[in-house]
C-alpha positions in Angstrom: 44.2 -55.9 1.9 47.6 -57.5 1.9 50.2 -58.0 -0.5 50.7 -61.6 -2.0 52.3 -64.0 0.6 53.0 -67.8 1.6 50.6 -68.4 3.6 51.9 -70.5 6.8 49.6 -73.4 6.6 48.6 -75.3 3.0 45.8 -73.5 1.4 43.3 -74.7 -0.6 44.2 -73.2 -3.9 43.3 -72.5 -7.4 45.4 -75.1 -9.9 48.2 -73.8 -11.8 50.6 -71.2 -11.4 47.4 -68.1 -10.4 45.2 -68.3 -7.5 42.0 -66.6 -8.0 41.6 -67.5 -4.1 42.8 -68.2 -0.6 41.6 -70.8 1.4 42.5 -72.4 4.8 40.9 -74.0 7.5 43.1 -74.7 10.3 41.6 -77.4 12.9 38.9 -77.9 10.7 36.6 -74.9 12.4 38.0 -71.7 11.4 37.4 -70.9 7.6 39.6 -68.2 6.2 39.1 -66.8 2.5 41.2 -64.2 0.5 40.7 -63.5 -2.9 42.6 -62.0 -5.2 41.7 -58.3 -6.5 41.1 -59.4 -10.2 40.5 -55.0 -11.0 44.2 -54.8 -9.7 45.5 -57.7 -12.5 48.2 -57.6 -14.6 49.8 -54.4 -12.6 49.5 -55.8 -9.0 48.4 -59.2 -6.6 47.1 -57.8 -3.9 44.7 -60.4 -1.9 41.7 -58.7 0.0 40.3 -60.4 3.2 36.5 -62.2 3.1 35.7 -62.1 6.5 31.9 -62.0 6.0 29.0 -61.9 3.9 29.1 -58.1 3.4 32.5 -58.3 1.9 31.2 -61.6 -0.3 28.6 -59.7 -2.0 30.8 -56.5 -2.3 33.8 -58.5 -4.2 31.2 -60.1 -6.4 29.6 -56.3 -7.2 32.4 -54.7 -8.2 33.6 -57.5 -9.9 36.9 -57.7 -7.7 36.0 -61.6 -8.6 33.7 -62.2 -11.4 33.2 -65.6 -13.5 29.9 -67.7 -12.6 31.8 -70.8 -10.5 33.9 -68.5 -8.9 31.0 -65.9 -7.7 29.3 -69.2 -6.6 32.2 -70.2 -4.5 33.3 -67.2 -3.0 29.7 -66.7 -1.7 29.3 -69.7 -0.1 32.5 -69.7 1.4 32.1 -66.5 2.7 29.0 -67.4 4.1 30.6 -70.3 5.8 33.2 -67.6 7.4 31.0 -65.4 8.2 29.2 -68.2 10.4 32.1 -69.4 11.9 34.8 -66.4 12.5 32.5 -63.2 12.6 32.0 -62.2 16.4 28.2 -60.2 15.5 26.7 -63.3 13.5 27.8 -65.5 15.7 26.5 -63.2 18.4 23.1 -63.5 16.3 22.9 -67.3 15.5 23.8 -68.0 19.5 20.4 -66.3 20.0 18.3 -68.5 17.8 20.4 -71.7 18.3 17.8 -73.6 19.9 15.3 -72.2 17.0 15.5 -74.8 13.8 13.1 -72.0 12.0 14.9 -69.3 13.3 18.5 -70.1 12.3 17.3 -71.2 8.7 15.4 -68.2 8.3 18.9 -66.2 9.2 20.8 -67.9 6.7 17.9 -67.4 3.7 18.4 -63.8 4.8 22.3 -63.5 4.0 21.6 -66.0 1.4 19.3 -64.0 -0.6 21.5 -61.1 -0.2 24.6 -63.0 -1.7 22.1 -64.4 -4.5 21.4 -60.1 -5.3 25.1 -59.7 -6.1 25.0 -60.7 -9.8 21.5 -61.4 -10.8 22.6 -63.2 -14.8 24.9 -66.3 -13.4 23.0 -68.9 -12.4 25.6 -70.9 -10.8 24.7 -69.2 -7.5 20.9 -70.0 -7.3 22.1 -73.4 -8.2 24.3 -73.6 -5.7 22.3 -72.0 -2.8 19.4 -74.5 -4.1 21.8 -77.3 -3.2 22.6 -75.8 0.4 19.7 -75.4 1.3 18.7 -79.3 0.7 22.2 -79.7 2.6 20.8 -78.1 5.4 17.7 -79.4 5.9 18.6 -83.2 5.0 21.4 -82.3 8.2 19.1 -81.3 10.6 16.1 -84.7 9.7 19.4 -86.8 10.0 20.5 -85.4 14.2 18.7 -86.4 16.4 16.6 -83.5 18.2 19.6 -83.0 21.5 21.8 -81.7 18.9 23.1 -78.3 18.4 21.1 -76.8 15.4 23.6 -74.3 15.4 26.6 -76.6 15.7 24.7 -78.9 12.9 23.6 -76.0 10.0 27.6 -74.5 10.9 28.6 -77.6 9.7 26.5 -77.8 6.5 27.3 -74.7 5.2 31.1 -75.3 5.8 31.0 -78.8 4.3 29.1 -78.1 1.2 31.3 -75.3 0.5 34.2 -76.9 0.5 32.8 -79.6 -1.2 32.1 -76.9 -4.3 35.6 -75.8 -4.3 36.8 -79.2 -4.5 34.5 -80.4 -7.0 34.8 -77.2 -9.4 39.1 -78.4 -10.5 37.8 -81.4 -11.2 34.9 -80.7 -13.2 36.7 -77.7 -15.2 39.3 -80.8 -16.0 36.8 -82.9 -17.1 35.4 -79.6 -19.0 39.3 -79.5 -20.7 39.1 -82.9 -21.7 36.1 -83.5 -23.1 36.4 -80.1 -25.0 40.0 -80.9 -26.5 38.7 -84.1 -27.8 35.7 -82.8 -29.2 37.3 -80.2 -30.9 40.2 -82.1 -32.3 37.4 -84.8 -33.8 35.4 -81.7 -35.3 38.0 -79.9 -37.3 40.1 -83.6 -37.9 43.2 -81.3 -37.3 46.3 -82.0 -35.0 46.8 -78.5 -34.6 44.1 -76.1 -33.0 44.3 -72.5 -33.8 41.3 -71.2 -31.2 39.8 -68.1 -30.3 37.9 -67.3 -27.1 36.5 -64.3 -25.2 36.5 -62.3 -22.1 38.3 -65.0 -19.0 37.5 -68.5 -18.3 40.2 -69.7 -16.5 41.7 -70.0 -13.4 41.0 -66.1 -12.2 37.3 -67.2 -13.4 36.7 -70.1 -11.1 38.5 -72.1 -8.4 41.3 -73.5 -10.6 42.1 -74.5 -14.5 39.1 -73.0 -16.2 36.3 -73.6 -18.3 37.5 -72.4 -22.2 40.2 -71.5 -21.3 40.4 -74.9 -19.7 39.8 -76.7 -23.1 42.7 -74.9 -24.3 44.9 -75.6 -21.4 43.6 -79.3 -22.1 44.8 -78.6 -25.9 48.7 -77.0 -24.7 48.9 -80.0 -22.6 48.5 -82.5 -25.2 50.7 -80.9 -27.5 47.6 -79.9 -29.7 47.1 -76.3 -29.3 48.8 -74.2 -32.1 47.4 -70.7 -31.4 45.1 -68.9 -29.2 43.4 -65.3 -29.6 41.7 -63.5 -27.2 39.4 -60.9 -27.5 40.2 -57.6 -25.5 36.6 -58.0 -24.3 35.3 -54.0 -23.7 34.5 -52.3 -21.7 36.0 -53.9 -18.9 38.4 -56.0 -20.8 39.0 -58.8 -19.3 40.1 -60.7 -22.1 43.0 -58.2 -22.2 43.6 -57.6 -18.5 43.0 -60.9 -17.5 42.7 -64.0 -20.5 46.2 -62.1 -22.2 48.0 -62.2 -18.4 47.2 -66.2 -17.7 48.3 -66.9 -21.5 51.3 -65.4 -20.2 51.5 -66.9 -17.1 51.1 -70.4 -18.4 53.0 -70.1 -21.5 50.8 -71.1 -24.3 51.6 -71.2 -27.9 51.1 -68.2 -30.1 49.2 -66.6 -27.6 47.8 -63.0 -28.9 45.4 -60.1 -27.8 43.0 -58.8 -30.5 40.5 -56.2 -30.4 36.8 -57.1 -30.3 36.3 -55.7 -33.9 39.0 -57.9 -35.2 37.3 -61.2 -35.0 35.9 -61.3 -38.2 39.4 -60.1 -39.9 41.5 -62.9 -38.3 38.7 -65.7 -39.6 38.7 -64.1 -43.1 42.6 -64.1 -42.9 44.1 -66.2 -40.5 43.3 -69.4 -39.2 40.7 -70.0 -37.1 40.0 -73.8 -36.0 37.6 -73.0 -33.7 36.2 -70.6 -30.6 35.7 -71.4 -27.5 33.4 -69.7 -24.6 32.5 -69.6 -21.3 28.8 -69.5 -20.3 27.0 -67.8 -17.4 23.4 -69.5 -18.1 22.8 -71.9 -20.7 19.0 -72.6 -20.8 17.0 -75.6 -21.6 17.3 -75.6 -25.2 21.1 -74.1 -25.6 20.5 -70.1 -25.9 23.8 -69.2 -23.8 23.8 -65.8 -21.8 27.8 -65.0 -21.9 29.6 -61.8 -21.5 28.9 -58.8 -24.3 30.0 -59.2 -27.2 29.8 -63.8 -27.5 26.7 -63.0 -29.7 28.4 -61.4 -32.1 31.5 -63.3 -32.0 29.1 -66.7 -32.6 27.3 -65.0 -35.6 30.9 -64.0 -37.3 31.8 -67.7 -36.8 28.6 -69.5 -38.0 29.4 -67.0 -40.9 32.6 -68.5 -41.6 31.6 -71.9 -40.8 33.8 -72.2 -38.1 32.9 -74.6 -35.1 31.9 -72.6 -31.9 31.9 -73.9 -28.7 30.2 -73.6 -24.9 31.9 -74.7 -21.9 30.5 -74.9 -18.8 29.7 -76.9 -15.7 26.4 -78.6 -15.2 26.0 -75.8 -12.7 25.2 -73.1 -15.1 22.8 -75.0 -17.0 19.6 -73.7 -16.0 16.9 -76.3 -17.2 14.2 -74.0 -15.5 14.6 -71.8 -18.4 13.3 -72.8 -21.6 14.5 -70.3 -23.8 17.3 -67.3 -23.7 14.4 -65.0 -23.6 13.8 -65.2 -19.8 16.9 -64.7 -18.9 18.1 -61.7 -16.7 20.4 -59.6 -18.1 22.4 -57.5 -16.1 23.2 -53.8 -16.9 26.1 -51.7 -15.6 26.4 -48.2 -14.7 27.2 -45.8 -17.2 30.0 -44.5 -15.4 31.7 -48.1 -16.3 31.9 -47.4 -20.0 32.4 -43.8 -19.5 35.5 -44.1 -17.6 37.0 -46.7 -19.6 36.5 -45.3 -23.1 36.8 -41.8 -22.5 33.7 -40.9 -23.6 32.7 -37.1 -22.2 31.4 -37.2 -19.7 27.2 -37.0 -19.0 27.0 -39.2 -22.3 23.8 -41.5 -22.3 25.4 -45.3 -22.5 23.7 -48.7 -22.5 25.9 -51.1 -20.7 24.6 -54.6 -20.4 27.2 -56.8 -18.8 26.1 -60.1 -21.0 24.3 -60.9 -23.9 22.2 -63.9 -25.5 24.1 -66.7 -28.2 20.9 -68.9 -29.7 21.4 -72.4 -29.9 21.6 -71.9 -34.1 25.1 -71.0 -33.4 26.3 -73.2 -31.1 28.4 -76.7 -32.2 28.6 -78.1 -28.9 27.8 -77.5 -24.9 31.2 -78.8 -23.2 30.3 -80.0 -19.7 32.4 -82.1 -17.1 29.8 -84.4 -18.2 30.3 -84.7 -21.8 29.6 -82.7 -24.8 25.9 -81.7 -25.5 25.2 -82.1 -29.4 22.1 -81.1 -31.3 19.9 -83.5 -32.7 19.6 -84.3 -36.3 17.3 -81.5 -36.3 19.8 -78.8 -35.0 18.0 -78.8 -31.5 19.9 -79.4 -27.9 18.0 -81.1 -25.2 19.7 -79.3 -22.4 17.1 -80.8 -20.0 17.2 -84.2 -20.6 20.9 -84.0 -20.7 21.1 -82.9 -17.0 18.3 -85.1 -15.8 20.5 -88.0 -16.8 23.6 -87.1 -15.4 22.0 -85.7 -12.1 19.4 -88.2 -11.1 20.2 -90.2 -8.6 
């Protein structure tokens, strides 16, 4: 690990004042990646080293990193290290770099070990679905002197930079579009918003998602207050969401405890929420972390507008309804050690659970905002079919 330093050449960086990553590439061949320890945040930045697959898939476990673009970029970019700078997979691919089959069949292998990680976020399978076109439509394009190896290097190191440059963009799109949809919603010039667990720059490669719309919000003068939900058991919306409100200085920024939503939309003012999204499936069930569900049913209650944000990458059109999604579940040691619970209690400790589309006002995507029909139905799938065809 190393302490927080300048590095010597310009990195590749998350936007805004935190960096959720390191990346550098000096003479346009030798990938580096550092990430920052998000368990460490708001006592200490401490930056570990990616050199390679193995430590990919062992930040994204222990949720070192965590948030679904960020887990997507962080694996492929420590695949494309790996590739590049690690003497025993290079050692490896030299031995089948003559072997089109053979070098694929290598990178499938790490790939379905990064893809094991974090089973609920679909933003990975998207994204490895998109390499792996990436790679193939490189190697029909050279001619058959080429270096495979040379060529699939290559691919992997250009689509995954391509992701990391694409995801600011797209989460400022997100911030736009959500800011403006909001604001026409409520017809306020004020937004008091809540939002839960973190969506912003620690949860992807720069400017966020929700958290994003309400950057978007402080930006244009609009944002009144923001709450966040402490988010248990592993609190991110305390230890992370409350230390990038901080950070970035937004109006009437405050921490609340998970059972408090309801309270502060009975009493206080509540223009909308706001949420990230880990899967939303073809007709708008959203898998989130713990505790959105409830969150979405305590708003519909109060009639308060409640929104998705999320990039086209973690809409997964394959789905048709939140029933097939995967839900991850985390030891019982997790919730044991962070409620003090005695220890040997039986716990249940699912990592995300299901919104239905009945709660949901709008899907915010760098695309534009998905609406129901007059019916109160989203077509999720015929949203990204016109955006992504080509």
């Amino acid at each position: 690990m190393t302490e927080e330093q300048p590095p010597t050449k310009k990195p590749k960086m998350s936007a805004g004042n935190l960096q959720s990553m390191i990346y550098t590439n000096e003479g346009g061949t030798t990938p580096k990646l550092q990430v920052l320890d998000q368990l460490l945040i708001p006592h200490e930045k401490v930056y570990i080293d990616v050199p390679d697959v193995a430590m990919a898939y062992t930040v994204i476990k222990t949720m070192q990193i965590r948030g679904a673009p960020l887990i997507a970029i962080v694996a492929l970019l420590g695949l494309s290290v790996d590739m590049h700078t690690n003497a025993k997979s290079v050692e490896e691919l030299d031995k089948v770099a003559s072997d089109a089959d053979g070098l694929l069949a290598w990178i499938r292998e790490k790939m379905a070990y990064l893809k094991s990680s974090r089973p609920t976020a679909v933003n990975l399978t998207n994204a490895l679905v998109e390499l792996e076109k990436e790679m193939k439509e490189a190697l029909e394009t050279n001619s058959a002197e080429d270096d495979k190896k040379k060529v699939l290097c290559k691919a992997v190191l250009d689509y995954s930079e391509f992701m990391l440059d694409r995801d600011v963009k797209d989460n400022k799109a997100i911030g736009k579009f959500g800011a403006e949809s909001i604001l026409k919603k409520t017809g306020k010039d004020k937004i008091n918003l809540v939002t839960i667990c973190n969506t912003g720059s620690l949860a992807t490669a720069g400017y966020g998602t929700a958290l994003g719309v309400a950057r978007s919000l402080q930006e244009m003068g609009k944002l009144e207050t923001i709450s966040a939900l402490e988010t248990r058991p592993y609190n991110q919306g305390s230890r992370l969401t409350a230390f990038e409100i901080m950070e970035e200085k937004m109006p009437g920024g405050q921490l609340i405890c998970d059972s408090s939503a309801g309270a502060l939309m009975q009493t206080k003012q509540v223009d909308a929420c706001v949420v990230g999204a880990d899967r939303v499936c073809a007709n708008g069930d959203t898998a989130n972390k713990i505790g959105t569900y409830n969150l979405s049913i305590i708003a519909a209650f109060h009639k308060i507008p409640f929104y998705v944000a999320a990039p086209i990458t973690s809409l997964d059109i394959t789905l048709e309804s939140g029933k097939s999604i995967p839900i991850e579940e985390r030891s019982s040691e997790e919730l044991i050690s962070t409620s003090k619970a005695p220890a040997g209690m039986p716990c249940w400790n699912p990592a995300f659970d299901v919104t239905p589309d009945c709660n949901i006002t709008g899907i915010i995507t760098e695309k534009g905002v998905i609406e129901p029909d007059t019916d109160g139905k989203f077509d999720v799938k015929a949203f990204v079919e016109k955006h992504t065809s080509a």
